[in-house]
N, C-alpha and C positions, 0 to 999 in steps of 0.2 A: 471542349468535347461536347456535342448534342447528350443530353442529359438520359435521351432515351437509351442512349448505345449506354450511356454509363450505367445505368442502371443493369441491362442486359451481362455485360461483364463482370457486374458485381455475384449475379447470377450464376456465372463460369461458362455465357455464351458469350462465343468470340463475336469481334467488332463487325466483321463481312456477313457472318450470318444473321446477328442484329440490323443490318442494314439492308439486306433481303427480307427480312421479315416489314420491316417497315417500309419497304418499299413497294412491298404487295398491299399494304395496309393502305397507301396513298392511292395507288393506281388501282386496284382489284383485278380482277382475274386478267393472269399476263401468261405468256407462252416463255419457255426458258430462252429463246433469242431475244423477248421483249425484256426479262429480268437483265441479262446482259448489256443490250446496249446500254442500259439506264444505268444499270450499279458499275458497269466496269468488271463485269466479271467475266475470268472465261469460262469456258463450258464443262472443262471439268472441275471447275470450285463450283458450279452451280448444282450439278449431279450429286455433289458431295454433299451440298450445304443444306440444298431442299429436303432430301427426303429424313437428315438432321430435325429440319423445323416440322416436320409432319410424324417424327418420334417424339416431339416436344408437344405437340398437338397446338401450333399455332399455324401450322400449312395443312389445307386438301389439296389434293390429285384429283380430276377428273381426265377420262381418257375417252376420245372422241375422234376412231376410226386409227391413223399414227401420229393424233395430234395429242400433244398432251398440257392440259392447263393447271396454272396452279393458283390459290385465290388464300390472301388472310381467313384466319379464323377469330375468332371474340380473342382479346387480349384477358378477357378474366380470365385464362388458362394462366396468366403470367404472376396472379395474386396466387393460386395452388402452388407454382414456382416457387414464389416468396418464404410461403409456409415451410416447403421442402428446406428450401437452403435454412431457415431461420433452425426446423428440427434437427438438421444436421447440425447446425452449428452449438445447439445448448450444449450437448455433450461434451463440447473439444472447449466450450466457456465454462465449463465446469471442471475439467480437466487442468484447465489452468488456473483455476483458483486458489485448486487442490495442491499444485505446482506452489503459488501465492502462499498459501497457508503455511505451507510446510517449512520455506522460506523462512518466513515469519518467524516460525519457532526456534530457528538454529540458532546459537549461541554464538556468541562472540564474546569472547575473555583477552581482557589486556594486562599482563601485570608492570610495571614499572617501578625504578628504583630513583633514590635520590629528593632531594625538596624540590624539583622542578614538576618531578611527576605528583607531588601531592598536590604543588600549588596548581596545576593542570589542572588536577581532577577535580577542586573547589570550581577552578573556572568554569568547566564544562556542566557542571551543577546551573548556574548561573544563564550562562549560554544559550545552552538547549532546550533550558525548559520556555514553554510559551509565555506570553503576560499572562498573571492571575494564577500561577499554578502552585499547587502545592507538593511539598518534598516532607518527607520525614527520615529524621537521623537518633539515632542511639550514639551516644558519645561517651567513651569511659575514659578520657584523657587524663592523664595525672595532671599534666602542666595546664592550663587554658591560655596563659598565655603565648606559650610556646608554640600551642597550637594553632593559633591566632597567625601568630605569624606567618604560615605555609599558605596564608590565605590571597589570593593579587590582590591588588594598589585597590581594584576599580569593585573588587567582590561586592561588599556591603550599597556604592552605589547602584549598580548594576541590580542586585538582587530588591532595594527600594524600589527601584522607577520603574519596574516591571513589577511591580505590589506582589513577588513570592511570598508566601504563607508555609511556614513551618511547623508540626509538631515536632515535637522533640523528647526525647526521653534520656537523662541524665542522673549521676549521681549528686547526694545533699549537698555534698561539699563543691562540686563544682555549680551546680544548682546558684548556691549562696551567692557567688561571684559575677553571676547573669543579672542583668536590668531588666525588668519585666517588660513587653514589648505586646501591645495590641496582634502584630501578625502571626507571632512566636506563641503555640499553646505548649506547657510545660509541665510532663508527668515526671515526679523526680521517685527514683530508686530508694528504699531508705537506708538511714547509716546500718552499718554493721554487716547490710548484706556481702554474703561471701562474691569474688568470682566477678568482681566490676570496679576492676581497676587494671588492667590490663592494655594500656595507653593507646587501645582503639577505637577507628568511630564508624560508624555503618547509614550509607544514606540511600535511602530508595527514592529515584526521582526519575520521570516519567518510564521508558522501556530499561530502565537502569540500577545498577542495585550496585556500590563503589564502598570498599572496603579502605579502611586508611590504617597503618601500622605505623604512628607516629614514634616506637622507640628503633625500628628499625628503615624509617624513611622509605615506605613502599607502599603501593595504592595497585588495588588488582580491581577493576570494574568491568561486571558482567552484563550484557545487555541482551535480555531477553524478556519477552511479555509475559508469561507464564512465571518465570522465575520474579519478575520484579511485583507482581500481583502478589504472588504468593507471598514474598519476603514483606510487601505491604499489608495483608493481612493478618500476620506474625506479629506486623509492629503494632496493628491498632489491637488484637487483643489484647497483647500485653502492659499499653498504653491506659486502655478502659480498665484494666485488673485494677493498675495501679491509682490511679483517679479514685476507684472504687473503694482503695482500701482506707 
């Protein structure tokens, strides 16, 4: 398609009167039988289309006796054009952002039961998140090993060779049992606290925030921006608390 008509329709002027416009622009001042033979037009798309292009203010009329001419005018009328469409358009691209945003926010909650869905939700930890990224988990598990278990075959390689970095906040006793790990930073809970042992683990990792209920084998993960920020700022305070103390 000539790049001029394309532009013209981007405009919301149709292709026939794009093509009268520039066809006055080629020739100059022509009679409407002269625009017809040349464009192909009959005589009442030309009545229609002209005096179109002379509300657009890229056609003059001159009249001379019952003859009547019509002649291009400067195309800079068609950068004003531009402006117009571009004004109209901010509103309805803001509109839809606003649309985007809102989007954005809506929540999506899965809950699932069984050791498939725990070991899922370790996967998608894994998965989803991009290389280099970091996650942070609260784990109150009685058992570690047990918990270990629910983990897939490929977990720990997977989470290597994409260098994941974890904070992590844990009780002493499970603490004790962990290998100290350059990726893994580790704020440990101390003995005696009440209210953390209740054999669950909580992992915020990118738009996602994944509860695990290892004594009744069930994994509820919510994924939202707002909530997984927020659940992430939760953790690093209480993470610097403890460091701190």
């Amino acid at each position: 398609m000539n790049k001029f008509i394309l532009l013209f329709e981007r405009l919301g002027i149709p292709e026939k009167t794009a093509r009268t416009y520039l066809d006055l622009l080629e020739h100059g001042t022509s009679s409407i039988a002269e625009i017809c033979l040349r464009t192909g037009l009959h005589r009442p798309e030309a009545y229609r289309i002209l005096p179109h292009l002379m509300e657009l203010g890229l056609v003059k009329e001159t009249v001379r006796g019952k003859r009547k001419s019509y002649w291009a005018l400067s195309p800079d009328r068609i950068e004003s054009l531009v402006r117009d469409f571009e004004s109209r358009c901010a509103p309805l691209v803001s509109e839809l952002r606003e649309k985007f945003e809102r989007l954005e926010k809506n929540v999506s909650v899965s809950y699932r039961e069984w050791r498939p869905a725990i070991t899922a939700t370790f996967g998608d930890i894994v998965d989803s998140l991009p290389k280099g990224s970091v996650f942070y988990r609260v784990s109150a598990e009685s058992d570690v090993e047990r918990a270990n278990s629910y983990l897939p075959k490929d977990y720990r390689e997977k989470r290597d060779r994409k260098s994941l970095e974890r904070y992590v906040i844990m009780s002493a006793k499970t603490a004790a049992s962990k290998t100290p790990r350059l990726e893994r930073e580790l704020a440990v809970v101390p003995e005696g606290t009440d209210g953390f042992d209740q054999d669950v683990s909580m992992t915020v990792y990118g738009d996602k925030v994944a509860f695990i209920d290892f004594a009744n084998e069930s994994s509820i993960v919510i994924e939202n921006p707002l909530i997984a920020e927020f659940q992430k700022q939760l953790f690093l305070l209480a993470y610097r608390n403890l460091k701190n103390r």
